[in-house]
N, C-alpha and C positions, 0 to 999 in steps of 0.2 A: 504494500500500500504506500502510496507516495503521501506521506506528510504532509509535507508544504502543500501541496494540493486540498488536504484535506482541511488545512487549517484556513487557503483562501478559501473553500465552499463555506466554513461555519461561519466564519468572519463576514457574511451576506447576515445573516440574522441579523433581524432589527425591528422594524413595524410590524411584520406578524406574531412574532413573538408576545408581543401587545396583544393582537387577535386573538390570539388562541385562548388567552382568558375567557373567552367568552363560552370555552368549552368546560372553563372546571370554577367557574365563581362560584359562588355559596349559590345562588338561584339555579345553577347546574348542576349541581355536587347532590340540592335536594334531589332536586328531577330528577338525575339519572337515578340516585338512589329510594325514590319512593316510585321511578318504573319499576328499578330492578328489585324491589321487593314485592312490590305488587302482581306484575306480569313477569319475573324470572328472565330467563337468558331469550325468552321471546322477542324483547323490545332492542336486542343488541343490532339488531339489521339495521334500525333505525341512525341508531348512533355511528356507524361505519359506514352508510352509503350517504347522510348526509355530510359526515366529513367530506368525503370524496369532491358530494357540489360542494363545499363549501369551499375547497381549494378553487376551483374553479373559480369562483366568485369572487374571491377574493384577489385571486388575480388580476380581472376584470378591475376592478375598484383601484387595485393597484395601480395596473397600465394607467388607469383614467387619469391620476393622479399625480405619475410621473409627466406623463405626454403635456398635458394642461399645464400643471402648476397648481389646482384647483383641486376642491372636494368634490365631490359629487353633489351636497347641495349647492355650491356654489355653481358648480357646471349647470344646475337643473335653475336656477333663477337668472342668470344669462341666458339659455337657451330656450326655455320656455314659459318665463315671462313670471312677473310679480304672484298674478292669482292662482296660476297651479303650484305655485311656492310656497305660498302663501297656507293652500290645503294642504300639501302635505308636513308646513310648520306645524298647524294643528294639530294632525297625526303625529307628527313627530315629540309632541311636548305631550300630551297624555301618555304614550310608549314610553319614552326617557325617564318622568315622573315614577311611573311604577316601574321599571325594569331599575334602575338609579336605587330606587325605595326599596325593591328586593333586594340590593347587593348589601346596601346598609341595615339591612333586618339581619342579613346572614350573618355578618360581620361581627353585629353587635350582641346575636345572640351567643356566638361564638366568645368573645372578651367576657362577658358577661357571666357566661359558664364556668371557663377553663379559670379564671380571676374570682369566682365566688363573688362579683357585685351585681346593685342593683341594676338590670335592665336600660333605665334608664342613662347611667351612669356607662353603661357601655358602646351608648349611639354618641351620647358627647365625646366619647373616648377615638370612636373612628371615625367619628367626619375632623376631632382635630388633627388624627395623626393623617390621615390623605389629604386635608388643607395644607400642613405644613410639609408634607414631601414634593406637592405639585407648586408650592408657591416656591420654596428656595431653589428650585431643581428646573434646571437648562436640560432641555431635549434629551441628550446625550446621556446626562447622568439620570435621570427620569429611567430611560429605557434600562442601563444597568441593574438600578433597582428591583424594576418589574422582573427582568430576566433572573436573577436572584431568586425570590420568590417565588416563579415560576418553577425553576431545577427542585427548590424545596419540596411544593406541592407534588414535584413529578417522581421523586427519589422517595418518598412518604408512600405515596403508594406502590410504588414497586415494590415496595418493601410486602406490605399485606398481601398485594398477588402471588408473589413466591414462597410466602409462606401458608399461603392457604389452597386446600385441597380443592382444585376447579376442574371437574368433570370437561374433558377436552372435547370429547363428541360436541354434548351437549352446547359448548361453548360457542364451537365451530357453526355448528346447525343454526345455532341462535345470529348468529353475525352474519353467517353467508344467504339464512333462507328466511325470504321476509314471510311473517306470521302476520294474517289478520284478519282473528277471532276478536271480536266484539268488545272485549274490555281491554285492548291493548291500542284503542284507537287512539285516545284521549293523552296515551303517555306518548304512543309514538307522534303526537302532533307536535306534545311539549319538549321531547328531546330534538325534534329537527328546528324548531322557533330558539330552542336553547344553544342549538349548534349555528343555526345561517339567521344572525339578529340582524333585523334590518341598519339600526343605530354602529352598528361595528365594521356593515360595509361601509357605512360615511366614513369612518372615524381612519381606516385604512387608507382610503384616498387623502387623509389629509396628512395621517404618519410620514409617508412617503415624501411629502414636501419635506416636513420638519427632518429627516435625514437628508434633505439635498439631493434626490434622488429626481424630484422637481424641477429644476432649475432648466428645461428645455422647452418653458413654452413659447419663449422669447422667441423661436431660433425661426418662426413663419411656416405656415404651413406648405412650402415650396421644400424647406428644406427636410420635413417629414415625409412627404412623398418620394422624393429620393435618393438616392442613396447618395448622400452628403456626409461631408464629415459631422457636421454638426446631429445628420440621423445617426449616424454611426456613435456618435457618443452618449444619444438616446437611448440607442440599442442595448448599450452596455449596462444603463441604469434601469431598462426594463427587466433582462435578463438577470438582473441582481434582486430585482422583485419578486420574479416570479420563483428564484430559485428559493428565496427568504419563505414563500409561502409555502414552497412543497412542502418543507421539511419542516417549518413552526407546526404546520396545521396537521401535519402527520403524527408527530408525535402528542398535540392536543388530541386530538381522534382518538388515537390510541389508550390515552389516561381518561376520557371519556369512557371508553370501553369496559376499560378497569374499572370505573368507579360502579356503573351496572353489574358488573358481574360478582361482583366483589359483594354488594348489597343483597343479588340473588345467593349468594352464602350465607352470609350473617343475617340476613333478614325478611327470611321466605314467608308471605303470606303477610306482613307484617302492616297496620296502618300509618302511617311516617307523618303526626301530628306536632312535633316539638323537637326540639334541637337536641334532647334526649335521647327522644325513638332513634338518632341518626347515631351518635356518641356512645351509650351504651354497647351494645354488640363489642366495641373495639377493647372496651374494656374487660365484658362478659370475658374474649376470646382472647385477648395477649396481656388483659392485668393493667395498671398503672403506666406501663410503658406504651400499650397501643394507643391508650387515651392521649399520653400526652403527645404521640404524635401526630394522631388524627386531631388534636386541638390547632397543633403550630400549623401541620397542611394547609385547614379549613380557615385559620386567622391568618397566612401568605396572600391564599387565594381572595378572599374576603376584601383585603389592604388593594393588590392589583387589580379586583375587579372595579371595587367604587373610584378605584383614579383611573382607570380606561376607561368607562364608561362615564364618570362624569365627563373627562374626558372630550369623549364624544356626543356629550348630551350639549356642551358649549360650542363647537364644530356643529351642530343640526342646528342650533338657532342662530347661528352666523350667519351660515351659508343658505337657509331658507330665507333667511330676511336680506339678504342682501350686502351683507357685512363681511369683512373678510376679517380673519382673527386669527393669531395663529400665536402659541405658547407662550411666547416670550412677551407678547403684551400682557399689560396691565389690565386693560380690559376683559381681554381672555382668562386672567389665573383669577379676576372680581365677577365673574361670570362664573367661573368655577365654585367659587366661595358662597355665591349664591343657589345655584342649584345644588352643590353640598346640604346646607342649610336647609331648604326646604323641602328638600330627599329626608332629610334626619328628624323633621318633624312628622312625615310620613310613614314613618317609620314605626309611630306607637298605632299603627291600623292593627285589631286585633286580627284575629287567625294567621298570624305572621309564616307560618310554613306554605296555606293552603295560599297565601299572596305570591310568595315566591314561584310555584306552581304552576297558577293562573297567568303570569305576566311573561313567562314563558309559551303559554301558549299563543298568546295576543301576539307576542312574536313572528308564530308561524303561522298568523293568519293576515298579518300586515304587512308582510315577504314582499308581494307583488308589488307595491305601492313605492318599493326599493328597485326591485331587478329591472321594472320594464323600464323604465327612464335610463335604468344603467347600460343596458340592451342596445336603448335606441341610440342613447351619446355615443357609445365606442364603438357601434356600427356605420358613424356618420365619418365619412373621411372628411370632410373639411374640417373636423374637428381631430378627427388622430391619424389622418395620414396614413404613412405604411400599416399601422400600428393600430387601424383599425380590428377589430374583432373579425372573425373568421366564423365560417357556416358550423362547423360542428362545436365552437364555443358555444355559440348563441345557443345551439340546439341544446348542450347539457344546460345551460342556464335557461330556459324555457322550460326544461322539465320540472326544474325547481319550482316554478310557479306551478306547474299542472299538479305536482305531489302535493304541496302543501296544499294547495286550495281541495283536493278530492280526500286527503284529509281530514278537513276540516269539515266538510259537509258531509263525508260519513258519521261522522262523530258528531254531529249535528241532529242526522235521521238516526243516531242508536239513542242519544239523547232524551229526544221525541219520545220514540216507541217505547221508549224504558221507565 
């Protein structure tokens, strides 16, 4: 194996890294872990073919990002104008609001736990530690953090995998052969809404800038159609995107997986009401040590998801209003500050598990509201040039809309008749 080789592939990491959060924050970690205790290693297909789109997608949001210089809302209020920006600001601040509000439920009930304090002492506790890591923290050192955090969550459950006895057939069957009997509809809507959040393809197109991987919108759309030096060095910063996304979003997918299969051990049949039902079992099964680890995992993942996602909840109200914002202002980390804050009073909504849940699903049913504008922009060459989207991209991202929405309206008519 050539080293140096391998060390320039890992050294692309960077914005998806960030994404992948999206696969294991505390509103994930429930999900996956109150499918896989509910519906068992059934709902594991779920979780693996939507990683799949979700690479895809996120590529997509990628390119968009690099090519432009631009977010995706930002691309969608240039292109198509104040009023449909405007709608899907709307959309976009009820979604943020509760998806935001779950990571800060998870977080806090996580501190709150593992710390013996009161509940409420534990929301004050992490909207101040993600205000003061995104306000002091330049890009760069920001992402360090995250990636930190990240390895933790990801090394925490490797740990439990290997040590726990997972029926391989069963495993395999469960991931490669999609299942869909009638009470696995409802999880499998909320583990793909948990894995392809509309709010994380914005927030991706805007990472991308803040790495510099942006800097070619300037360069005219003569010199993206061909092959110019100036596309040539586009090239190089797509290619470092896309290779960033295989392998972030691969190994999220992956501890995605784990987390289901993992819950389908410890917690067959089980109702998953409180932050208990999820921490117990690790204790039941490895003692004082499994708890404490599944405590640090679940408060890693908890810290990076409410600053990715705030995050991206300040990148949606930019870029839908027309605003361009990007880290390093003042305005962007006081925008941060506030939807912090009014995420952390959201927070005391009772049924805190069954919100985290729920706002996952709303995910997977507000998908489309995200993909087709992203479809239509990276399909428009005056808009990306060479670098336009290609027939069998758009076709895997089209499917993403057809699954989620059939989905969603199955589990709508079991609903009904039930």
């Amino acid at each position: 194996m050539d080293i140096k080789k391998l060390i320039r592939t890992l050294g692309v990491i960077g914005p998806a890294i960030l994404i992948s959060v999206e696969l294991f924050d505390p509103a994930s970690i429930v999900t996956a872990t109150a499918s896989g205790a509910a519906a068992g290693y059934s709902v594991l297909w779920a979780a693996f073919y939507s990683g799949i789109l979700l690479i895809v997608v996120q590529e997509i949001s990628a390119r968009l990002g690099v090519v432009t210089g631009k977010t995706l809302a930002e691309n969608i209020y240039d292109t198509y104008g104040k009023r449909y920006s405007f709608l899907l600001f709307v959309i976009s601040i009820f979604l943020d609001f509760a998806t935001l509000t779950a990571e800060v439920i998870g977080l806090s009930l996580a501190l709150s736990f593992i710390f013996k304090t009161p509940y409420p002492l534990g929301v004050v506790a992490s909207i101040i530690i993600t205000i003061l890591l995104v306000y002091f923290s330049p890009y760069d050192r920001l992402e360090k953090v995250i990636m930190f955090l990240v390895t933790v969550v990801f090394f925490a459950y490797l740990y439990f995998i290997l040590v726990l006895n997972i029926p391989l057939e069963q495993f395999a069957h469960g991931l490669l052969i999609p299942s869909f009997n009638a009470s696995s509809f409802y999880y499998a809507e909320a583990i793909i809404g948990a894995s392809i959040m509309p709010t994380y393809v914005i927030l991706h197109s805007g990472l991308v800038c803040e790495k510099g991987w942006g800097r070619h919108h300037d360069l005219g759309i003569e010199e993206l159609i061909e092959v110019k030096e100036g596309a040539k060095r586009a090239e190089k910063c797509v290619v470092k995107a896309r290779m960033d996304s295989i392998i972030s979003l691969i190994l999220g997918t992956l501890l995605n997986v784990v987390i289901i299969a993992i819950a389908a051990v410890l917690l067959p049949g089980r109702d998953i009401k409180s932050f208990v039902d999820i921490a117990f079992p690790f204790y039941a099964k490895f003692g004082d040590a499994g708890l404490w680890i599944f405590a640090l995992a679940f408060i890693c993942a908890g810290i990076a998801a409410v600053m990715t996602m705030g995050l991206a909840s300040v990148y949606n109200t930019f870029g839908f209003l027309g605003v361009k914002g990007r880290i390093e202002k003042r305005r962007f980390k006081a925008l941060f500050i506030l939807w912090s804050i009014v995420c952390g009073i959201g927070a005391f909504l009772p049924n805190q598990v069954g919100v985290m849940v729920f706002t996952q699903y709303l995910n997977g049913i507000l998908l489309p509201f995200t993909i087709i504008p992203l479809i239509l922009l990276t399909r428009d060459v005056k808009i990306m040039g060479k670098f336009r989207l290609g027939k069998v991209t758009m076709a895997v991202a089209l499917a993403i809309i057809v699954v989620t929405t059939l989905l969603f309206i199955t589990n709508l008519v079991t609903l009904v008749i039930h």
